[in-house]
Structure formats: structure tokens, C-alpha cells
N, C-alpha and C positions, 0 to 999 in steps of 0.2 A: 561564557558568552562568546559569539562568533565575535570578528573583527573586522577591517576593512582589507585587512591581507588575508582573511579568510579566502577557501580553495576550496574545490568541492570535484567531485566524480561522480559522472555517469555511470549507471550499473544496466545495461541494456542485454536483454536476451531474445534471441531471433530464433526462431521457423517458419521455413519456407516464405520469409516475408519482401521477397523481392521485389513486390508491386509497391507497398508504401512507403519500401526502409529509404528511400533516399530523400524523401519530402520531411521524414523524421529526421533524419540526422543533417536534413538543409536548417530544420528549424533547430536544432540544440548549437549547430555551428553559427547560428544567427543572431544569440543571446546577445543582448547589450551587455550582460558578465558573461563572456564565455569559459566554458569547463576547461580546468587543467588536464581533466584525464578522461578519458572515454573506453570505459568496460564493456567489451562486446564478447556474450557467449552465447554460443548458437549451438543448440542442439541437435545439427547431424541436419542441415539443411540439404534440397537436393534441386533444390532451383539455384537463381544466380546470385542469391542474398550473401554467401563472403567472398561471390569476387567484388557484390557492389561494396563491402567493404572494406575489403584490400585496393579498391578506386580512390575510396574516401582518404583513407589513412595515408597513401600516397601523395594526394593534391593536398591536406593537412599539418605536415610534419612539425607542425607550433604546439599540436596536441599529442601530449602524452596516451598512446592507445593500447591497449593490450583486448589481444582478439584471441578467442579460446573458441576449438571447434570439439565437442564432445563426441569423442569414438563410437559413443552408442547413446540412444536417447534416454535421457532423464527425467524428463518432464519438468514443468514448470517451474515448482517448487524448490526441488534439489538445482535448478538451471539458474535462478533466480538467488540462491543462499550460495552460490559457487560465484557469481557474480558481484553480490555483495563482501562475500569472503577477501575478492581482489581487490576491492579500492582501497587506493591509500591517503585519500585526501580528506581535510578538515568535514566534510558535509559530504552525503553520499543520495545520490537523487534517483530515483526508481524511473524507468523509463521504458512501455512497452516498444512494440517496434513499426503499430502502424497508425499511432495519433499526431499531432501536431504540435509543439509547444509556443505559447503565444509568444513575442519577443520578452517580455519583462519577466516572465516565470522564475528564472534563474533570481535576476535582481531583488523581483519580490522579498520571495523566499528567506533568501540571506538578510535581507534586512531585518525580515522578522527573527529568524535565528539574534540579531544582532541585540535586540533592541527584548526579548521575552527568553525566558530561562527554561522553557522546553526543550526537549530534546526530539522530538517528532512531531513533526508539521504534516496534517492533508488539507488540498485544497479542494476547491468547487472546481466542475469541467465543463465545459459547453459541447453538448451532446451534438454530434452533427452527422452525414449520410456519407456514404465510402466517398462523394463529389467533395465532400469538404463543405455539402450547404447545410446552413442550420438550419434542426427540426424544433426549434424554438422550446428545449427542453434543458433547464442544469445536472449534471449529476446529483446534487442535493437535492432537488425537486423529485427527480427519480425514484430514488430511496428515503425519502420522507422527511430529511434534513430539516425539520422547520423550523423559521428564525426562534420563535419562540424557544426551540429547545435548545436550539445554537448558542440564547442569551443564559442558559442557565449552563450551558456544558462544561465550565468549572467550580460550579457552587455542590458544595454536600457532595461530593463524587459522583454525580449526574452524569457527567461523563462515561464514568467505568460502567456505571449502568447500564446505559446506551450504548455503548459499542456492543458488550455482553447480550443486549437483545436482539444486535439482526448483524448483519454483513452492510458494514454502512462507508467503509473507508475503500477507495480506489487507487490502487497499487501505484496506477502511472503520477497520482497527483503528492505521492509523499517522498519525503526528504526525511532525513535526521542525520542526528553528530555522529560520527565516527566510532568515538566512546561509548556510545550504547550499545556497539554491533557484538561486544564479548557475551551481552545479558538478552542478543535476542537469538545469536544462532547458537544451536545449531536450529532449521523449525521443524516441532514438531510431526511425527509422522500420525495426519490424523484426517480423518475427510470432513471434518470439520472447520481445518483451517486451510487456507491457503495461505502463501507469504504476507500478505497483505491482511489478512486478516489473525496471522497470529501478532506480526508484530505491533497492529494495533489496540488488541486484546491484551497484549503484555506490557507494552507501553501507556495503558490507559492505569492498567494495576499500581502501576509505577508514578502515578500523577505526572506522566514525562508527554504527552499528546496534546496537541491543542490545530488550530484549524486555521485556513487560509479563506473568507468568505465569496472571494472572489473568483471567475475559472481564470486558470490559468494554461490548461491546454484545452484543445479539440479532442474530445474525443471518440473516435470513429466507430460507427457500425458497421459491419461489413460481413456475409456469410462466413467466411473461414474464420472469422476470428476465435483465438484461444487464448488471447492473454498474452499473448509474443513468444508461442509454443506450444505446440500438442500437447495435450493434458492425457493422466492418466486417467484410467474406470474411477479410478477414486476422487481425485481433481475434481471430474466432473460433477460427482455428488454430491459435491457441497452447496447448500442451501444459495441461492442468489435472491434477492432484494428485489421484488415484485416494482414493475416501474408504475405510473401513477399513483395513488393514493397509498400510504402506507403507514400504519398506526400502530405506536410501540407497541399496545395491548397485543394484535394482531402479530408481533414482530416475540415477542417475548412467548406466544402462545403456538405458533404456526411449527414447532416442532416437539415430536413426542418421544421419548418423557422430555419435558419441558428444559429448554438451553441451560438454567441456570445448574440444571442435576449435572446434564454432559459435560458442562466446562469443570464442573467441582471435581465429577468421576474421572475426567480427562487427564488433569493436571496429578489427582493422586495416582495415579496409573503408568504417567512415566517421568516420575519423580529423577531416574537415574538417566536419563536426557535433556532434562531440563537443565540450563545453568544456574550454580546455586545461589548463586545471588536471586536472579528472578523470579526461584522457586522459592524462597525467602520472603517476599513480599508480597508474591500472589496469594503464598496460603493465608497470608494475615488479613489480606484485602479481603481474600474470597473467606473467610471466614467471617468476617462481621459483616459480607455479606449474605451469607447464610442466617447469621444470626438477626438479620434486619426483616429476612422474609419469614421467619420464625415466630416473629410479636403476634401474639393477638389479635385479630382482624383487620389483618395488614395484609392487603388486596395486592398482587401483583400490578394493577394498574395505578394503584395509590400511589405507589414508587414514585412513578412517570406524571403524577397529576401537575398540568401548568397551572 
């Protein structure tokens, strides 16, 4: 369980993001808990995004910051697990580089940490336009979040289910302990997952995931966006969560051969990258989840029935 002398780290990764990065790191410097440490890796920017933060870390020196500029680009994924790789504090908080976080986000969070034996937390985000105005939409909204399955997402592994059928967790809104980051990196190399969506797939395995219902950042639309970094051909191919209306049927069905084969065939496949702990409890998980779509007249939509 966190504590009240709990600490936590920033894991931020920048490209090219000099238009929003200083409204983002106005608002993580603005936290009613402010961060001990602020992880910034930039993947090979060529605008004026690390002089704005060699500005920042200059007028800041109360924070602990370690700025990493990558010789050649990596992409998201490897930019984002090199980032989490640096933190060294109790709680380590995902943080693209052109949304907003609301003042209490930080606060939240850790309380919850303090008070529920999870180990990764996502929250709700209020979807808004590069102005910062809102388009009167949540990220849960977005991707289909509905309360109703919200109220079951720790009963009978609902949860693991649910994550396993669509791409439903957003990077900038999760946090988790420190201690789990041996059982989530290294991530996968796979165009099926991205950070965010393996370590919610592997933390769901794990019963270690649970959810924040309220938003706690803004976050931004805008043309360039890539996640807080050029993404690669493969990055890009992974499956995104259709905004308006979205139905696990629909979410569990919308790809062929059907998600549940790919993550079964995924995980046997690079068993010798996976860490053994995680691989340990996935194949258990993911086996009797196999064995559950296997009964007799057990509809994949049956799973999901509210």
C-alpha cells in the first residue's frame, strides 16, 4: 500500500512537441502533490522542445529531472519503456507531452493507490480541441467504458475480459507502483500492443488494474498528434477504439482471426521476452480463459452479457 510519504515520477516522452510541452509541464508543476522526479525522453526532436526543457528544469531545481535525448529515433513504445525504465520513485505516472492534467490528478491517484491494493490505476479523460475547449465527450464515452461494465470490472475477471476485447486504457491517464515495472518491461514487440495497451493486458492478467471514474486530464486533439512521438508503420497498425458507440460484441469481433486467438498465439510466441513471472500467470489466466470460450454454447457475447 502507498503511504502519505509516498513519491512518484513523471515518465514523459516528447516529439517535436514544442507547441503544447510547456502548458503540460505548467500543469504537472501545478499539482497540489507535486512530482519528486520528472522523466523526459525525447526522441530526436528538431523543433525547440528540449530547449523548452532545459528552460523548465533550470527555473525548477526543487525537481529531481533526468532529460534523455535519443541519438536516433525509437518510436513510442521503446521511448516510453526507456522512460519508465528511469524512474525511481514509489509510483510512476504516464504522461503524454500535449494534454493537460487537471490540478488534483496527481492527489487523486495516490490516494487511491493508498487506500485499494492495485497496482495500476487508469482514469477517465475529458476529451477537448488543440484550444483546450471542450467537445463535451469523456474518454470512457469514447470507447465504450459504460458504467454498467465499469460496475462489474472486478467481479468474475470481467475485467481481463474487457481489456482482452478492444484497446480501452489511455496511456497519459495510468499510474502504477514501481514494483510491478520488473513483470511489465521489457514491452512486447507486437502491432498489437502498444505500451499502454500491453501493460493493461498484462496487468489485468495479474488482477493488478483497476480504474479512476473520474477525468483527470484534458485530453487534446490536434493534427500531429502521435502519442508524444512519431510512431512507427507498425505503432500505427494497431487497432484504435472507434469513438462513439462501441459494443464489446463488436469490440471482441472487429478483428480477424478473432483477438482472443492473437493474444493466446502472441504470448506463446515470445515466451523468451516475456518476464517469467508474467508469463507464469498469463498462461494460467489465458488458459481458463480458453477453456471458458470452449463450453458448449457459450457465445462470445455471453461472456459480456450485463
Amino acid at each position: 500500500m502507498a503511504s502519505q510519504s509516498t513519491t512518484y515520477s513523471v515518465a514523459l516522452c516528447t516529439f517535436n512537441g514544442s507547441r503544447h510541452l510547456p502548458e503540460q509541464l505548467t500543469s504537472i508543476l501545478n499539482q497540489t502533490v507535486p512530482p519528486r522526479e520528472i522523466v523526459v525522453c525525447d526522441d530526436g526532436s528538431t523543433d525547440q522542445t528540449n530547449e523548452i526543457i532545459k528552460d523548465f528544469i533550470g527555473r525548477f531545481p526543487e525537481i529531481r529531472w533526468k532529460h534523455e535525448v535519443n541519438i536516433k529515433n525509437v518510436g513510442v513504445v521503446r521511448n516510453f519503456e526507456k522512460a519508465i525504465g528511469l524512474c525511481g520513485e514509489d509510483l510512476v505516472f504516464l504522461c503524454d507531452q500535449d494534454d493537460v492534467w487537471l490540478p488534483e490528478k496527481a492527489s487523486t491517484i495516490m490516494q487511491f493507490f493508498n487506500n485499494r491494493p492495485f497496482s495500476i490505476v487508469f482514469s477517465d479523460a475529458r476529451i477537448v480541441d488543440e484550444q483546450l475547449n471542450d467537445l463535451n465527450l469523456t474518454m470512457f464515452e469514447r470507447v465504450g467504458l459504460k458504467k454498467q461494465y465499469l460496475k462489474r470490472f472486478h467481479r468474475n475477471r470481467f475485467g481481463m475480459y474487457f481489456l482482452l476485447s478492444g484497446h480501452f486504457v489511455t496511456g497519459a491517464t495510468m499510474a502504477f507502483r514501481k514494483k510491478v515495472v520488473e513483470q511489465l518491461l521489457p514491452v512486447p514487440q507486437s502491432p498489437w500492443f502498444l505500451h499502454d495497451g500491453w501493460i493493461a493486458t498484462a496487468g489485468a492478467c495479474m488482477d493488478e488494474v483497476s480504474f479512476i471514474p473520474e477525468p483527470l486530464i484534458l485530453y487534446r486533439q490536434h493534427q500531429s498528434q502521435a502519442i508524444g512521438a512519431r510512431m512507427s508503420s507498425s505503432e500505427r497498425a494497431v487497432p484504435k477504439a472507434k469513438s462513439g458507440k462501441f459494443s464489446l460484441w463488436f469490440g471482441l469481433l472487429r478483428n480477424k482471426p478473432p483477438i482472443e486467438s492473437l493474444v493466446l498465439k502472441f504470448f506463446e510466441n515470445n515466451q523468451e521476452i516475456i518476464p517469467p513471472k508474467t508469463l507464469q500467470v498469463l498462461r494460467k489466466r489465458y488458459n481458463s480463459y480458453k477453456d471458458l470460450l470452449s463450453k458448449p454454447n457459450h457465445g462470445r457475447g455471453r461472456l459480456f452479457k450485463i
